[in-house]
N, C-alpha and C positions, 0 to 999 in steps of 0.2 A: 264771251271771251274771244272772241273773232278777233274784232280789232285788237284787241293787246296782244293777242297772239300773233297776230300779222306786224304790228310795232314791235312788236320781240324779233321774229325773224328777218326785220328791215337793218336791224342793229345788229344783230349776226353777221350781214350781208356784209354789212360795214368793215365789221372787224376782218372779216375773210377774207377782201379787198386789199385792208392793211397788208395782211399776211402777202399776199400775190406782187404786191406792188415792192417790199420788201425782200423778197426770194427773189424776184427780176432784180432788183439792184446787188444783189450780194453774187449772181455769177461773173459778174462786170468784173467787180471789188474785189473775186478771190478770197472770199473771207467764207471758209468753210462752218460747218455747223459740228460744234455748237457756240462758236464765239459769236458774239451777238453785238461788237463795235470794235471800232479802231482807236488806237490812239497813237499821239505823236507828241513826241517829249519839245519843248520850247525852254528858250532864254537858255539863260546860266553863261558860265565865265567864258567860255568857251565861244559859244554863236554872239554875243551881244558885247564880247571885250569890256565891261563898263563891271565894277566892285559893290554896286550902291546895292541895299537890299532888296530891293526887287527883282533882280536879274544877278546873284551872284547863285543863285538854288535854280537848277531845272524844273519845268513846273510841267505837267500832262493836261493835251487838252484834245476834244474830239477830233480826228482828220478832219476837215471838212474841204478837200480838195480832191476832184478828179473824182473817179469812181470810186474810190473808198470812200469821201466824202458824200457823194451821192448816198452808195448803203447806208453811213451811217444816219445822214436825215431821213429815209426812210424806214430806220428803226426807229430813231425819235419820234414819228410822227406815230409808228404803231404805239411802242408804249406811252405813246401822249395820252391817244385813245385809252389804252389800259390803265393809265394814270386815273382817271375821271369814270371810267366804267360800270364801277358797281354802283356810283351815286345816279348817274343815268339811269342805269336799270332799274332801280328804287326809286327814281322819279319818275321815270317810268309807269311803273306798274300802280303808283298808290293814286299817281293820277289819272291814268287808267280804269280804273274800277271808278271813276267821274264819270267820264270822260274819252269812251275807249274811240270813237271815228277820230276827234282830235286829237287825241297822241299818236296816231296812226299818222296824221298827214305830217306832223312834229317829227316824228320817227323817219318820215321817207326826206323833209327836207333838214336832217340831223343826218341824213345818210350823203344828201348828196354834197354835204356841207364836207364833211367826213373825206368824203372823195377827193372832192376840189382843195381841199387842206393836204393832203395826203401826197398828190402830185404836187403843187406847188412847191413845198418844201423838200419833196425829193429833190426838185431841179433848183433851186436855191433855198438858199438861208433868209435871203428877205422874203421871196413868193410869198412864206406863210403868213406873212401879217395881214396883208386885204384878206384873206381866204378864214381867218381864226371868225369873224362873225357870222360867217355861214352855216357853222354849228354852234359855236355860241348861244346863238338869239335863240333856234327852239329849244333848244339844252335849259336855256335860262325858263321859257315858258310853261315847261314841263312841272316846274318847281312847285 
């Protein structure tokens, strides 16, 4: 159980990461705890002058500008991770007890996948698209 134990704590590391990379953008943003995003109200009669239904209702949608827009993609990106987490660790582990040195090495590059997704989408909304198959691919190989 070495390796799986050490692929456990390679995905800790990960999420811990999340965390750190997330607490750095939210002293920026001012968004104390325990709020965990921003929002900013859009459209309606008001900002867009125009009656057609799609713009006569104000509609919410993430900041995504400036440093609150920063935090909030670095919250996105943590619970992206938490999104997908417990099936990882279950793929994880059942291929693990195979398998344990190669989910290990899966696990460290699922971690730095994890990483490189994590900052890119902190600093923009596009960044994360090259960066999603970095953990993707061992995520997927885990299976």
């Amino acid at each position: 159980l070495g390796w799986l134990h050490a692929a456990w704590c390679v995905v800790y590391l990960a999420r811990c990461y999340h965390n750190i990379n997330s607490n750095g953008a939210r002293a920026g943003a001012r968004v104390g705890r325990p709020d965990q995003h921003v929002y900013k109200i859009h459209g309606g009669v008001n900002d867009d002058k125009k009656n057609d239904d799609t713009t006569s209702s104000p509609y919410i949608f993430l900041e995504n500008e400036g440093p609150v827009g920063k935090f909030n993609r670095a919250q996105r990106a943590t619970f992206h991770m938490d999104e997908s987490g417990a099936f990882v660790v279950t793929s994880m582990l059942l291929a693990g007890f195979v398998m344990p040195k190669l989910v290990y090495i899966l696990s460290a590059c699922y971690f730095l996948g994890r990483l490189e997704f994590a900052n890119a989408y902190t600093q923009s909304l596009e960044g994360r698209q090259d960066k999603m198959v970095l953990y993707v691919f061992p995520e997927a190989l885990m299976i």
